[in-house]
C-alpha positions as CSV (number, residue, x, y, z in Angstrom):
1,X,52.2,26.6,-19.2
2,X,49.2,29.0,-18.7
3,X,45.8,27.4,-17.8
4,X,42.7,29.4,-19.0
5,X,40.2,28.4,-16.4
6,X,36.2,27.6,-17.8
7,X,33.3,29.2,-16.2
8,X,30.5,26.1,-15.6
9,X,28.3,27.9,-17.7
10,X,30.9,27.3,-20.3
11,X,31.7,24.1,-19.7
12,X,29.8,21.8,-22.3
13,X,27.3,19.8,-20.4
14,X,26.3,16.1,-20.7
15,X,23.3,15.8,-23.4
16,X,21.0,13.8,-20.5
17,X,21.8,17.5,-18.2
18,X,20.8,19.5,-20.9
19,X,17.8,17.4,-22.1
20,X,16.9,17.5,-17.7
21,X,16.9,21.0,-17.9
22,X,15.1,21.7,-20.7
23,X,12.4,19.4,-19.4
24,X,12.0,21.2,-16.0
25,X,12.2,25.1,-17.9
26,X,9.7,23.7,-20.6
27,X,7.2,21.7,-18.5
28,X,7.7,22.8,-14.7
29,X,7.4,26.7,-15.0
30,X,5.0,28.2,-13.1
31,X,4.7,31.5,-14.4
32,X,2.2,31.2,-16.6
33,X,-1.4,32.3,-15.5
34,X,-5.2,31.4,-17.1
35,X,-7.4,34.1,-16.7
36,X,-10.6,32.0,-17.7
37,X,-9.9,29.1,-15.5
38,X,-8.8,31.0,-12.9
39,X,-5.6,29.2,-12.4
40,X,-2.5,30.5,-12.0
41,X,1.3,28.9,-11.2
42,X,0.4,27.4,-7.7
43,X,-2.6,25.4,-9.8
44,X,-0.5,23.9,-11.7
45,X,2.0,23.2,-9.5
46,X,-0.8,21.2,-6.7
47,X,-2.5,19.7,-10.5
48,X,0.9,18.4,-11.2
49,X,1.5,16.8,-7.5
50,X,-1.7,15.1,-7.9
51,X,-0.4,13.5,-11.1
52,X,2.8,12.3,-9.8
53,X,1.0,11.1,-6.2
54,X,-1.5,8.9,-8.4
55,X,1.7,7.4,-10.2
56,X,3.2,6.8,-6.8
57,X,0.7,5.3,-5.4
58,X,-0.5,3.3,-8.2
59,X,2.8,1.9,-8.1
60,X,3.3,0.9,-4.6
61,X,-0.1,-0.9,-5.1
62,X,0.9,-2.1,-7.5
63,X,3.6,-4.1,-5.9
64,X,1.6,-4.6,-2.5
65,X,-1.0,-6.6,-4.8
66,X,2.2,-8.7,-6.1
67,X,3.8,-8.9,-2.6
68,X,0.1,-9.9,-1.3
69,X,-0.7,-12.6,-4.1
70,X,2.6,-14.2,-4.0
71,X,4.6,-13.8,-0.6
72,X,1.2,-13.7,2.1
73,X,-0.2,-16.1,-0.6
74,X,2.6,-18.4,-0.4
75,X,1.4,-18.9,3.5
76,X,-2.2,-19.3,2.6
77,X,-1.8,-21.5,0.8
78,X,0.4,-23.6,2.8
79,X,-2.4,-23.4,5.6
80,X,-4.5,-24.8,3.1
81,X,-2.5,-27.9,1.9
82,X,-2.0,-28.6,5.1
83,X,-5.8,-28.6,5.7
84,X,-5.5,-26.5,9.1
85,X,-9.2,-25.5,8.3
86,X,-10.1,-25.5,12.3
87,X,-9.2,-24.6,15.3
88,X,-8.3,-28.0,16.1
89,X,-6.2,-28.8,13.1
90,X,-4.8,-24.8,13.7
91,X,-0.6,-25.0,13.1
92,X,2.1,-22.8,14.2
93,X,4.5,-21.1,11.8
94,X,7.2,-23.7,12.6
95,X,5.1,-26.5,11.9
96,X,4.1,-24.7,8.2
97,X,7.8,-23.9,7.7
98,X,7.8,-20.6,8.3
99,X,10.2,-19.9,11.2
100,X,12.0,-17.0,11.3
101,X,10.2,-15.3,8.2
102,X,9.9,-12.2,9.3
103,X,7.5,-10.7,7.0
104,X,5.4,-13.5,7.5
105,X,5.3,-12.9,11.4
106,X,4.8,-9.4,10.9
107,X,2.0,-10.1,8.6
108,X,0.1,-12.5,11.0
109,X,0.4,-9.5,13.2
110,X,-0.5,-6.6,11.3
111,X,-1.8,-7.2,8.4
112,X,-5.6,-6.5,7.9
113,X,-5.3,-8.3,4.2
114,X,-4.5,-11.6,6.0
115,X,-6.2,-11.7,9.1
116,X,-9.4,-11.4,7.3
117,X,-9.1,-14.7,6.3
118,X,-6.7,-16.5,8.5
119,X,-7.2,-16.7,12.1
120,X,-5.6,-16.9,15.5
121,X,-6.9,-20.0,17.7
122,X,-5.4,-18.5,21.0
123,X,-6.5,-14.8,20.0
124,X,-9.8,-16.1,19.2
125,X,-9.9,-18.0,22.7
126,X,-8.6,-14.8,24.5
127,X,-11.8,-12.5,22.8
128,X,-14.1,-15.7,23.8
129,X,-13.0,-15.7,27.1
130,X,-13.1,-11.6,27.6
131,X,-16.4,-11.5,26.5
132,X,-17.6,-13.8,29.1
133,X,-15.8,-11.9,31.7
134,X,-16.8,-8.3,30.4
135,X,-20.9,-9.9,31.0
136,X,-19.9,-10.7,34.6
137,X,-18.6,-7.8,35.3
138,X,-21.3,-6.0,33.7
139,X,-23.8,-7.5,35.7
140,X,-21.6,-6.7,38.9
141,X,-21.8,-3.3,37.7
142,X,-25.8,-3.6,37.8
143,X,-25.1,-3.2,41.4
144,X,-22.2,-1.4,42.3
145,X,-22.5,1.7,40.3
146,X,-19.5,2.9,41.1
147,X,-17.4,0.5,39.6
148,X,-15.6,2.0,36.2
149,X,-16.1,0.8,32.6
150,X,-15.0,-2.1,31.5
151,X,-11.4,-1.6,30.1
152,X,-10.7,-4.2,26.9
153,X,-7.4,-5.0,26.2
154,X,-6.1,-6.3,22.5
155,X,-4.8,-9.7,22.6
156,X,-1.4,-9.5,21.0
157,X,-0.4,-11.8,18.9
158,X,3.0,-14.4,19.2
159,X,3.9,-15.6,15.9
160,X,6.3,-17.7,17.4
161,X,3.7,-19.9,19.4
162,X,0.1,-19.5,18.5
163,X,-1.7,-21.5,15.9
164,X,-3.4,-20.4,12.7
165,X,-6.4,-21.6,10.7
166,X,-8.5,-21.1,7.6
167,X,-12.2,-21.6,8.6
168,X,-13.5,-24.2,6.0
169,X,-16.5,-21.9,4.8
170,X,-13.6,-19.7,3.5
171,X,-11.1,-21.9,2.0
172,X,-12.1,-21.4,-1.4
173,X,-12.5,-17.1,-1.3
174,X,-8.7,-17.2,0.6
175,X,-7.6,-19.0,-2.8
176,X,-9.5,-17.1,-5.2
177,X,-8.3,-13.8,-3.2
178,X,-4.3,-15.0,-3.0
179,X,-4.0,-16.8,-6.0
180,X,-0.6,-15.8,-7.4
181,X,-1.6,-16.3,-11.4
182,X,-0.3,-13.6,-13.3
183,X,1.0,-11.6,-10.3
184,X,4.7,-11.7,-10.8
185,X,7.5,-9.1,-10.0
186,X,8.3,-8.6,-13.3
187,X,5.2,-7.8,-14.1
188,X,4.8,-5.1,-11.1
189,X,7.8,-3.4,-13.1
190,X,6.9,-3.6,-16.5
191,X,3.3,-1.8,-14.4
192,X,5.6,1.0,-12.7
193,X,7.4,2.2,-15.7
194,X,4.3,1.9,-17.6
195,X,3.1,3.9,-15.3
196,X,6.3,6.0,-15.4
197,X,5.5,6.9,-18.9
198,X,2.4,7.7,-18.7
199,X,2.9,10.1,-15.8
200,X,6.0,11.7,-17.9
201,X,3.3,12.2,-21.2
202,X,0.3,14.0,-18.4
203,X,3.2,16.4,-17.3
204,X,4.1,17.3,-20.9
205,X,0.6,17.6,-22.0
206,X,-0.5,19.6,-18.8
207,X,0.3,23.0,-20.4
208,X,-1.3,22.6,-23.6
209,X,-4.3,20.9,-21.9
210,X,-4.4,24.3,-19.5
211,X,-3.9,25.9,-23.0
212,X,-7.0,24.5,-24.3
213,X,-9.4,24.6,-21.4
214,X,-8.5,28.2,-20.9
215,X,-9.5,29.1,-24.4
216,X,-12.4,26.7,-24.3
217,X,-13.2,29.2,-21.6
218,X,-12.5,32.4,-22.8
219,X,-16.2,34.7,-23.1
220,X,-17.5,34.7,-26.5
């Protein structure tokens, strides 16, 4: 039996390939220049990387507000019912039910959004107690010139042992600011493809848009 074999090109291609292709030969080429704009094939190519870096990163914060309200507000409000609201009544993670939650340990560590409202009693006693001996040893270096600068060093923080507070003047902006109403996964989807779409449409209308500037500009 004789086998007759099929160039790719040949080979009938699945519609969602073709419709792929067409897109990319229709919307992504280059070639085309605008004289009265000035803007030629690497224009549009940066103008359609900031369009699809705006979708990105609308997206991502997108779901950092969602993983912010819900997941870091899920803690802060813990601290709250729990009225740790002082450095006295400050609580470890165990103690709030949080051992072992690892984005939560990270978060007390790094994360700028959290740590504006929720503080460390031991890092707070650490900066206290470098402060006082930074003034001594200013005042040493009054007379002893030739002593060096005084070298600070960041208290780092131990999720696993220190204790956290809310100071009682901001207990209500930490749950205005992590309140999880309306902030839902689903909803940080439904946002990214929304946002999806709407980066697909710019892309198609980019050309025509380009089109009709340029013409807009042409010399009368």
């Amino acid at each position: 039996m004789e086998y007759i074999a099929l160039d790719v090109s040949q080979q009938e291609m699945p519609l969602a390939n073709e419709l792929w292709l067409y897109f990319m030969d229709k919307y992504f080429d280059d070639s085309k220049f605008y004289p009265n704009l000035n803007i030629d094939g690497d224009d549009t190519s940066f103008i359609r990387l900031v369009i699809i870096g705006l979708f990105i990163g609308l997206s991502i914060a997108g779901f950092a507000a969602v993983f912010n309200k819900r997941v870091l507000g899920n803690f802060v409000r813990k601290l709250i019912s729990e009225e740790a609201l002082s450095p006295e009544s400050a609580k470890t993670l165990e103690e709030l039910g949080f051992a072992g939650k690892v984005t939560i340990y990270n978060a007390v560590r790094k994360s700028t959004t959290l740590r504006r409202v929720v503080k460390c009693r031991e890092e707070q006693e650490y900066e206290a107690a470098l402060k006082e001996k930074q003034a001594e040893y200013e005042n040493a270096r009054q007379t002893d010139k030739k002593l060096p600068k005084f070298k600070e060093t960041e208290y780092k923080v131990d999720p696993t042992r220190d204790r956290f507070y809310i100071p009682e003047d901001m207990k209500y902006m930490a749950d205005v600011k992590f309140d999880a109403k309306g902030n839902t996964w689903a909803s940080a989807i439904f946002c990214c493809i929304f946002m999806l779409v709407l980066m697909v449409v710019a892309i198609i209308l980019l050309p025509s848009i380009l089109e009709f500037l340029n013409n807009l500009a042409a010399p009368k």
